[in-house]
N, C-alpha and C positions, 0 to 999 in steps of 0.2 A: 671052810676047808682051804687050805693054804696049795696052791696050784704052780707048782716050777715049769720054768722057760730057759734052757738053755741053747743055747746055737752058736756056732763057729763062724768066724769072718777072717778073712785076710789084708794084713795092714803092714805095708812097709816089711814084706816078708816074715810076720809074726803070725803066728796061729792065736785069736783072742777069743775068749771065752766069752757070752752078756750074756747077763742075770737080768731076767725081763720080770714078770711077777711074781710073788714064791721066794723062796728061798734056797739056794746053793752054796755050801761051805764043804769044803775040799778038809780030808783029815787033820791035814797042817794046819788053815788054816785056825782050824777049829781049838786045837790043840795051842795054837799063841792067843785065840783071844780066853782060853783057860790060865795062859800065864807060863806057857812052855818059858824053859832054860834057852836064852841067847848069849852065847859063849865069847866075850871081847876077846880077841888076840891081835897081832901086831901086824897090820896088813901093809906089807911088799908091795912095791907096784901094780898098786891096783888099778883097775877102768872107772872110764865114769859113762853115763848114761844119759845122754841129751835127747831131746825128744819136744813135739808140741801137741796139743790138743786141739782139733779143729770140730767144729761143729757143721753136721750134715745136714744139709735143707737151709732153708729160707733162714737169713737173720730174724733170730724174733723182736718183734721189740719191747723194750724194759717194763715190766711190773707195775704201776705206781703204786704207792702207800697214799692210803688218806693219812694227813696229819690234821687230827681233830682236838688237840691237846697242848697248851705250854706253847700258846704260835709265838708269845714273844723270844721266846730261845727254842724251838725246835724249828719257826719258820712258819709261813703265812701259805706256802706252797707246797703243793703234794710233791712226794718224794721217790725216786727211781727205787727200786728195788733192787738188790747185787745178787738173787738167788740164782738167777743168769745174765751173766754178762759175757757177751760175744762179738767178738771184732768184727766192725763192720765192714772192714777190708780184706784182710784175712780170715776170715771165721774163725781166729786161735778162742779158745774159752778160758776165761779168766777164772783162779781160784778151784780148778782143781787140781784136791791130792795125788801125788804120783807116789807108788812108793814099793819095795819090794817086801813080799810077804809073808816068802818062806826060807828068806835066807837064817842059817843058823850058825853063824859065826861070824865074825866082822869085826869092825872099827868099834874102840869104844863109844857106849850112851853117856854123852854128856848131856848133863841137868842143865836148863836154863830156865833162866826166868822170862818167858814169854809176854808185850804187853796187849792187851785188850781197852780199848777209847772207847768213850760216847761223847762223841762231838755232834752238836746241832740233833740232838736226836738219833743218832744213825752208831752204832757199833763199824769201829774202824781199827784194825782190817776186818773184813767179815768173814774171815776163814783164817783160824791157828792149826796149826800145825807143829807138834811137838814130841818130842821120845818120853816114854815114860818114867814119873821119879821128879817132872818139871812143874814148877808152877808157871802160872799166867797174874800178872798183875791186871787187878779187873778197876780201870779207873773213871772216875765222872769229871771229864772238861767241862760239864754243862754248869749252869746256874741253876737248874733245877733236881729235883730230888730223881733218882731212876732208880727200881727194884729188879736186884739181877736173881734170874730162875734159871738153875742149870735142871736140864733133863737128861742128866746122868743116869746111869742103869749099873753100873760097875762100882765108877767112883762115886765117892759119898754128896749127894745133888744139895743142892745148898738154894733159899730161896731170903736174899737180904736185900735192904735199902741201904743204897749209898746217895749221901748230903753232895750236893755239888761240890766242886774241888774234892770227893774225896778217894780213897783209893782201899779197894781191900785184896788180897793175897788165896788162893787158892792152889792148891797143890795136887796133882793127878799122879797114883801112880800106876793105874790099871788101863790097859790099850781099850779105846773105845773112841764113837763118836759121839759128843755132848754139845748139843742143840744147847745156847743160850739164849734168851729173852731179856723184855723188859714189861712185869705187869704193871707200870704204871703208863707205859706205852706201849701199844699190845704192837704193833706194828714194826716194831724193834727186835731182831735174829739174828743170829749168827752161830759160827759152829765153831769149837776147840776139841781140834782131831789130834788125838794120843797115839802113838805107836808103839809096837811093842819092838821096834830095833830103829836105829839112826837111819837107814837109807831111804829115805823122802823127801820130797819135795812139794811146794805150791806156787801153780803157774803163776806166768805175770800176766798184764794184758792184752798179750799178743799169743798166749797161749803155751809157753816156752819153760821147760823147765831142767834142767840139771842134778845129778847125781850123784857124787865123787867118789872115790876112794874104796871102790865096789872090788874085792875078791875076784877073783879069775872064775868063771863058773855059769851053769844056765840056772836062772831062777823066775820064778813068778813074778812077773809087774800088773799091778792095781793101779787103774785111773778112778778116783772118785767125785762125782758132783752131784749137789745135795737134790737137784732137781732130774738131771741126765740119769743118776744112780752109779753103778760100777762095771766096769769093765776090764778083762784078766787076757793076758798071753803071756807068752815066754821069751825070754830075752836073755841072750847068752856074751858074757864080758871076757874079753881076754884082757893081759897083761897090758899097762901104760896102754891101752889101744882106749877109744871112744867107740861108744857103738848108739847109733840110733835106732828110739823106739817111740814110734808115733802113733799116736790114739785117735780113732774118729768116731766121736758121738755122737747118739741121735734121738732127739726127744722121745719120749716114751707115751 
C-alpha cells in the first residue's frame, strides 16, 4: 500500500511542497504527463529565473562503483558515482532538473538533438535534459562493446548493443523520466529527462541554474534529483525583472 508525505517548507520566501514516500501529483500536473496542449505564443519581455540548489546536512561522500569488467578501457580503479554530487564548499548539488510545470503558454519547443557519451565506462553528462519531440544521440567513445537499456515507461524503451566508436539516434516524444543503463556494465546510469514545455534547466557544479524568457505570471517550479527525489513551490515572474528561486534539499 502506497503511503503519501507531503509537508511544507519555507525557502527564500517560497512556499515548497516535498514528496516524501507515496505518491502526489497535483491535477496539472497529471494532466501534462497525459500530454495536455502547451500553446507556443510570442513572449514579450519576459523574466528569467535563477536560483541554486543546496544540499542540507553533512556532505555525503561519493558512491563508488566496483568496475569488474573491460579494466583495460573502463579502468583498473573503482569509480565515483554522479547519483550525488555535492559541493563540497558550497553544498550547491549537481545535476538537478529545475523546471516549470504548469505553465501553459510560452516560448516555442525547440527540437534538438541532445548528446549522451560513454567514455572510460561512465555515461557523460549523467543527466539530459530535453523538451519533448527531441532526440538524444546515444554514442560509444569506448573501444569496447556497451549495451544501452532505456527504462522508458511512455516512450518506446529500446534495449541495443553499440560496437565502439559507434553511435545510435533515439527520439522522445512523450514527457517522462528515462533511467538509462548499460547491461554489459551493470554499474553504468544515467537519466534523459523529457519535458513537456522548454522552461528548464540542469544545475551546474555549484548548484546554479537559469531560466529565460518566462511570461509574466506565478507558476509552479520542480527541483528534481534522481536520489534527493522532488521538490515544488511557487514562484512568481514579472516583466524583464529576474527573480530568485532557491531549493534546499535533503536526503531522504
Amino acid at each position: 500500500m502506497l503511503k503519501s508525505l507531503r509537508c511544507l517548507t519555507i525557502v527564500s520566501g517560497l512556499a515548497f511542497s516535498v514528496m516524501g514516500s507515496g505518491v502526489w501529483i497535483n491535477n496539472f500536473a497529471m494532466a501534462q504527463e497525459k500530454g495536455a496542449a502547451y500553446k507556443e505564443v510570442d513572449v514579450k519581455d519576459g523574466g528569467t529565473i535563477v536560483g541554486t540548489v543546496k544540499f542540507d546536512g553533512d556532505v555525503p561522500s561519493a558512491k563508488m562503483l566496483k568496475v569488474d569488467k573491460d579494466e583495460q578501457t573502463c579502468g583498473h580503479e573503482n569509480k565515483a558515482s554522479e547519483e550525488l554530487v555535492v559541493n563540497g564548499e558550497s553544498k550547491g548539488v549537481k545535476n538537478v532538473v529545475v523546471s516549470l510545470v504548469d505553465i501553459a503558454a510560452g516560448k516555442k519547443i525547440e527540437a534538438v538533438t541532445a548528446t549522451l557519451d560513454q567514455k572510460e565506462c561512465l555515461f557523460t553528462p549523467h543527466v539530459v535534459a530535453i523538451p519533448v519531440g527531441s532526440s538524444v544521440d546515444l554514442l560509444n567513445s569506448d573501444n569496447v562493446m556497451h549495451n544501452l537499456h532505456s527504462w522508458s515507461i511512455k516512450n518506446p524503451a529500446f534495449n541495443e548493443g553499440v560496437s565502439g566508436g559507434g553511435k545510435m539516434t533515439k527520439k522522445f516524444d512523450l514527457a517522462e523520466i528515462a533511467k538509462i543503463t548499460c547491461d554489459v556494465h551493470k554499474w553504468m546510469s544515467s537519466f534523459v529527462v523529457i519535458k513537456a514545455n522548454p522552461y528548464f534547466a540542469v544545475t551546474n557544479e555549484n548548484g546554479q541554474f537559469k531560466i529565460e524568457n518566462v511570461p509574466a505570471g506565478t507558476y509552479k517550479i520542480e527541483a528534481w534529483q534522481e536520489k534527493l527525489g522532488k521538490k515544488t513551490g511557487d514562484v512568481t515572474v514579472k516583466s524583464k525583472e529576474e527573480v530568485v528561486a532557491d531549493f534546499v534539499l535533503t536526503k531522504k
